[in-house]
TIZADREN-204599 format. One line per 4 residues: number of its first residue (from 0); their letters; for each residue x, y, z of C-alpha. Coordinates in steps of 0.25 Angstrom, whole numbers. Layout:
NUM = a = X:Y:Z | ... .
# end
This chain:
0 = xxxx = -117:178:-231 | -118:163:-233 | -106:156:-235 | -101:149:-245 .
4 = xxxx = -97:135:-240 | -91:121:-247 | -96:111:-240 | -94:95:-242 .
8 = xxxx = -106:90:-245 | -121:93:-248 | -125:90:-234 | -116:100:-230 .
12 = xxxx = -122:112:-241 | -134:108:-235 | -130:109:-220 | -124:124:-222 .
16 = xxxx = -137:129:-228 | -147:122:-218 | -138:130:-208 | -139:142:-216 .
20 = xxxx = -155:142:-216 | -155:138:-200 | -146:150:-198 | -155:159:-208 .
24 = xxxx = -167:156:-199 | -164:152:-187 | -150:157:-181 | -151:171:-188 .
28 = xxxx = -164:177:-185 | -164:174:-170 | -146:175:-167 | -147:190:-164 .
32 = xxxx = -158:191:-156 | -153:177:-147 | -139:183:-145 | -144:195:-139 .
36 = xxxx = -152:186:-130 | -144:177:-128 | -152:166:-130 | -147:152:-131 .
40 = xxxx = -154:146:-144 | -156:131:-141 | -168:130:-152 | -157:135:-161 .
44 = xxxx = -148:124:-159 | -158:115:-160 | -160:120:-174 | -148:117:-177 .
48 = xxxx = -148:103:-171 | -159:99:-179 | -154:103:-192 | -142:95:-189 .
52 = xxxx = -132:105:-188 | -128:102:-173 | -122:91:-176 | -115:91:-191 .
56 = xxxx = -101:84:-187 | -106:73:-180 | -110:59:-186 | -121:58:-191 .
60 = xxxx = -124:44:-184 | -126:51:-171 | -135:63:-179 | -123:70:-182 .
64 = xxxx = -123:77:-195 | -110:71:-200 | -105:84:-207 | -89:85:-209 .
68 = xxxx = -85:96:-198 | -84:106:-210 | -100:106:-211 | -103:107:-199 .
72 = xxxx = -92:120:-196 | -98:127:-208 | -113:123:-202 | -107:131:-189 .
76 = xxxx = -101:143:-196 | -114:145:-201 | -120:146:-190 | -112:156:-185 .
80 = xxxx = -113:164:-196 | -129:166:-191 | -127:163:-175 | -114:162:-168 .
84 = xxxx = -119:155:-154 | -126:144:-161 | -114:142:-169 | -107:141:-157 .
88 = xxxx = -116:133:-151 | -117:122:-163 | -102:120:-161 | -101:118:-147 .
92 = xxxx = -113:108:-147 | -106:101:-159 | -93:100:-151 | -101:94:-139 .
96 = xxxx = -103:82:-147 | -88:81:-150 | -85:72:-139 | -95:63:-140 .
100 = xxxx = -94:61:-153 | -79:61:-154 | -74:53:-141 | -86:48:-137 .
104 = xxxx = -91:32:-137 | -99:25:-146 | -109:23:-135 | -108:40:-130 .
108 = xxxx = -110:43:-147 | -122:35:-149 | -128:41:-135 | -124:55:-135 .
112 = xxxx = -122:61:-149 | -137:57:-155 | -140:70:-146 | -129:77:-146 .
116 = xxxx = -129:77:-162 | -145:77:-164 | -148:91:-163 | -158:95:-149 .
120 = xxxx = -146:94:-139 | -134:104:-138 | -123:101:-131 | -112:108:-123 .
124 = xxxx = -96:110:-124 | -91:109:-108 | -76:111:-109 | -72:124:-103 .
128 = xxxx = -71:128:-87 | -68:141:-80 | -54:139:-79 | -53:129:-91 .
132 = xxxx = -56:136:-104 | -43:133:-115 | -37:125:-104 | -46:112:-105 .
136 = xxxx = -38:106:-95 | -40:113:-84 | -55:108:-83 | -60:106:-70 .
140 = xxxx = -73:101:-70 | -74:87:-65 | -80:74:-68 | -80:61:-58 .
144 = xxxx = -85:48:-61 | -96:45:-50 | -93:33:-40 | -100:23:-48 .
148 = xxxx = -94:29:-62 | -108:32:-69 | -107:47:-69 | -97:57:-67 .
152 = xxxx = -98:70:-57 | -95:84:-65 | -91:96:-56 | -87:109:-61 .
156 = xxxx = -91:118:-71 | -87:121:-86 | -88:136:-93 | -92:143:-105 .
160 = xxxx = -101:131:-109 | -110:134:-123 | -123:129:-122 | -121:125:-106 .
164 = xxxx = -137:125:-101 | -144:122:-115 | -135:111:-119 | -140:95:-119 .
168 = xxxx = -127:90:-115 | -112:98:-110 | -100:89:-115 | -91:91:-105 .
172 = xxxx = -75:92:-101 | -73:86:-86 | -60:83:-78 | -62:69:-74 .
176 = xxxx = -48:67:-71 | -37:78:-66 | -27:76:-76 | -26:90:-84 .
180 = xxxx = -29:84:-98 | -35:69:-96 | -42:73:-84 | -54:78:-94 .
184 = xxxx = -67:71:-100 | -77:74:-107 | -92:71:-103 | -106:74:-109 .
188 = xxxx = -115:81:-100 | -130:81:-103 | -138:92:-101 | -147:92:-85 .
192 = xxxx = -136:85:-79 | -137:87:-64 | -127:96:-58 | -124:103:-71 .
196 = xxxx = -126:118:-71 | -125:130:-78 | -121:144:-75 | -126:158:-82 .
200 = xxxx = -122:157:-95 | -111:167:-99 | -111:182:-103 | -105:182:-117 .
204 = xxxx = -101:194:-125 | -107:184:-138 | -113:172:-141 | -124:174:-133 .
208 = xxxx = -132:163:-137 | -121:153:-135 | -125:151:-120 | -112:148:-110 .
212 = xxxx = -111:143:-96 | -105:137:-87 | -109:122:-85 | -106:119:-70 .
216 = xxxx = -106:104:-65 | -108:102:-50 | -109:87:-48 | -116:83:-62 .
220 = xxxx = -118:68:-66 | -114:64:-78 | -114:49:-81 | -101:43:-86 .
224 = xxxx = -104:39:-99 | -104:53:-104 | -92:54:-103 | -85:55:-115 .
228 = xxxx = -72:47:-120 | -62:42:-107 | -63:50:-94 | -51:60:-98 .
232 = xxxx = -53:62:-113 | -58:75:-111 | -48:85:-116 | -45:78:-130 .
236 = xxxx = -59:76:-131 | -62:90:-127 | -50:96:-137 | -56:89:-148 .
240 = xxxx = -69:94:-146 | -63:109:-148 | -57:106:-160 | -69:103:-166 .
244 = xxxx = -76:115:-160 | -66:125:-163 | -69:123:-176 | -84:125:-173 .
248 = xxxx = -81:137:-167 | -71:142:-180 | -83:139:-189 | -93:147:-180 .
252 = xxxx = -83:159:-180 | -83:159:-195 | -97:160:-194 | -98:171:-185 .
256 = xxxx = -88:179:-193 | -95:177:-207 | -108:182:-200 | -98:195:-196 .
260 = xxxx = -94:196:-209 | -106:195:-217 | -112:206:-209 | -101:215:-209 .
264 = xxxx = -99:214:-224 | -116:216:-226 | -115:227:-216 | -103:234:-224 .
268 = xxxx = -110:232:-237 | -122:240:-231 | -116:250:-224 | -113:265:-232 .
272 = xxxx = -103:273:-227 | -97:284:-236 | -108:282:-248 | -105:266:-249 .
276 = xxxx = -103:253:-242 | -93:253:-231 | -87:240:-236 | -85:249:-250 .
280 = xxxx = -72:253:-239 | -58:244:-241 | -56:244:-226 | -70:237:-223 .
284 = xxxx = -69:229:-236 | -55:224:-233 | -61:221:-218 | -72:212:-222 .
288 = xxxx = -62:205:-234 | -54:201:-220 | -66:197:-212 | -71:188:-224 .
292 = xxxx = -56:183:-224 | -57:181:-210 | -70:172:-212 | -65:165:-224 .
296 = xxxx = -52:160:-217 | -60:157:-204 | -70:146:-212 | -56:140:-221 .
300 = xxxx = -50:139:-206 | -61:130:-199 | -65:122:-210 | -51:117:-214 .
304 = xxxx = -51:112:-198 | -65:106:-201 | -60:99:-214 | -47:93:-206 .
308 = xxxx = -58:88:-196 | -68:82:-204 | -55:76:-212 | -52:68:-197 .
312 = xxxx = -38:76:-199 | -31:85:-187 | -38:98:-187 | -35:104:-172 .
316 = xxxx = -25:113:-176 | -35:118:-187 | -46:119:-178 | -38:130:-168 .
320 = xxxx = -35:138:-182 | -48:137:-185 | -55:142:-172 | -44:152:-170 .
324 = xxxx = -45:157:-184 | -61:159:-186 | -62:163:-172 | -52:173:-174 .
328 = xxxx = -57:178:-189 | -73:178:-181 | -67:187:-171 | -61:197:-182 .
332 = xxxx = -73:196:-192 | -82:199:-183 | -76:213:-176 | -73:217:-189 .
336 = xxxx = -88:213:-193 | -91:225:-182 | -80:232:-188 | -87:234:-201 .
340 = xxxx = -100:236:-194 | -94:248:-188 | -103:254:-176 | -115:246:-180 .
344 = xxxx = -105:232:-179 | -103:237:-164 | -119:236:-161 | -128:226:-159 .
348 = xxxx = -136:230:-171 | -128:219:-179 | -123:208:-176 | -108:210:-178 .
352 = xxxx = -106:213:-165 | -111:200:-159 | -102:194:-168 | -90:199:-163 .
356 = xxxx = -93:193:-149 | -97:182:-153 | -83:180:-160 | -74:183:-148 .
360 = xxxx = -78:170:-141 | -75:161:-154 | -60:166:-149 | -60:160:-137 .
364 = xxxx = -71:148:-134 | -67:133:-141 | -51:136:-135 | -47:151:-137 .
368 = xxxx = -40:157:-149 | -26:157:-141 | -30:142:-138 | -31:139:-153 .
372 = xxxx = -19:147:-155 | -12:136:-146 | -18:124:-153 | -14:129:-166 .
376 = xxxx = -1:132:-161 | 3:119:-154 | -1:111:-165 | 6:120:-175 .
380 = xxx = 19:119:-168 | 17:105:-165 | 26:100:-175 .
# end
């Protein structure tokens, strides 16, 4: 079912339908047969690249689409809706632009974003190690500057990296100095760098198309003026980011969940049990009245962060409710989605089952449910 959106302008109308037709033909007919495989579909961001949707909150003088952060998270719920890997997939490339774009030079912007922004390269998110996953600080890989001071030396090795061996460039969080908080930078990695690796990707209960590694770093050269910002800028740099892409992941949990619910309410409309519809039932009714609450409250909550954004006002606070709370409704949608669909929601005839998979992980990747809980908390009590 085709939701109906406001959106700002005519530009934006004509985004959300271009997006509508790419996932009609392209994302929906091959998503189920890819996520059994578990093939990582390149060719399908690159469809997306060259319609422009890669890159919509960026400025359009690097090749940005210079859509207000609203467009753009509506752009990624739709994606959702028809594949939840590529949705997951766009957001992550779009916050490994984030640095760059935000902190970087004018010099690093006018080199590096043309290709980060222009459609063909993908890029990925290297913050989390083994042992440092909500605790950013207790990141260990290292970055030296080399005697003459033209490259650093990376050792160490970063986990549960989207996108690590297809991507074009990996912006990275390294310890370039041993204090906990202002020891950290931020570097961007191109893709064939020497002494960059990658193990097996990960076995996942969902997202099989959203291929994760490990990214392992055992002497790699990297020259210096890829670093971005000042050695030790890291962790404000890389707690930014995450603001930005907790809303991208709150936008594609709406998505998944809508896709729940639209075929747990088609299913209950075609399904007979004593001589008429099973939704005909006030307990199923009343179940899918609280799962399209559940949407509806979800989409209100991420786009009031995205409107505080785009309005250059506070909105980190916003952006923890937001990933909590569409996170949270994806998760509850979706098992009731299988609910509904009784024995058949527990097969993999439909595709209610992959979405409840797929949901779990929206808790927990882009800082934990608990951790948002923490945000939102501090800055509530605040004062």
């Amino acid at each position: 079912m085709a939701v109906e959106r406001l959106v700002p302008s005519e530009e934006a109308g004509d985004l959300i339908a271009l997006t509508r037709e790419i996932c009609r033909d392209v994302l929906a007919p091959r998503v189920d047969a890819a996520e059994a495989a578990g093939e990582f579909p390149r060719d399908v961001f690159g469809v997306l690249g060259r319609a422009g949707l890669l890159s919509l909150a960026y400025p359009e003088e690097f090749g940005g689409g210079g859509q207000p952060y609203e467009v753009y998270l509506q752009v990624v719920e739709e994606i959702a809706s028809a594949w939840m890997s590529v949705a997951v997939g766009t957001s992550v490339h779009s916050l490994t632009c984030f640095p760059v774009a935000s902190f970087g030079s004018k010099e690093q912007r006018q080199r590096l974003l043309p290709d980060m922004l222009g459609g063909e390269e993908l890029g990925a998110y290297c913050l989390s190690e083994p042992q440092a996953g909500s605790d950013v600080s207790a990141i260990r890989t290292r970055a030296t500057l080399t005697d003459d001071g033209g490259h650093y030396r990376l050792s160490g090795g970063k986990a549960w990296i989207s996108h690590a061996g297809h991507a074009d460039f990996y912006t990275t969080f390294v310890r370039t100095d041993d204090h906990p908080t202002r020891g950290l930078s931020c570097i961007v990695i191109p893709a064939g760098t020497e002494g960059m690796t990658f193990a097996p990707p990960e076995r996942k209960m969902g997202l099989a198309c959203d291929t994760v590694r490990e990214v392992l770093f055992d002497g790699a050269l990297v020259a210096a003026d890829r670093l971005v910002g000042e050695p030790g800028m890291g962790m404000p740099i890389a707690l930014a980011a995450l603001d930005a892409g907790r809303l991208g992941i709150a936008a594609a949990a709406t998505g998944l969940a809508q896709s729940a619910l639209d075929l747990a309410t088609s299913y209950s409309t075609d399904r007979e049990q004593f001589g008429q519809s099973i939704n005909r039932f006030q307990g199923l009714a009343f179940m899918l009245a609280d799962m399209e609450a559940a949407v509806t409250s979800a989409r209100a909550t991420y786009l009031h962060a995205a409107r505080l954004k785009d309005a250059g006002r506070s909105f980190s606070k916003q952006a923890a409710v937001a990933k909590l709370v569409c996170t949270d409704a994806a998760m509850k949608v979706t098992t009731d989605a299988v609910q509904v669909l009784g024995g058949y929601g527990y097969t993999q005839d439909f595709p209610a089952e992959r979405f409840m998979r797929e949901a779990k992980v929206t808790q927990i990747f882009e800082g934990t449910n608990q951790i948002q809980r923490l945000v939102i908390s501090r800055q509530l009590l605040r004062g």
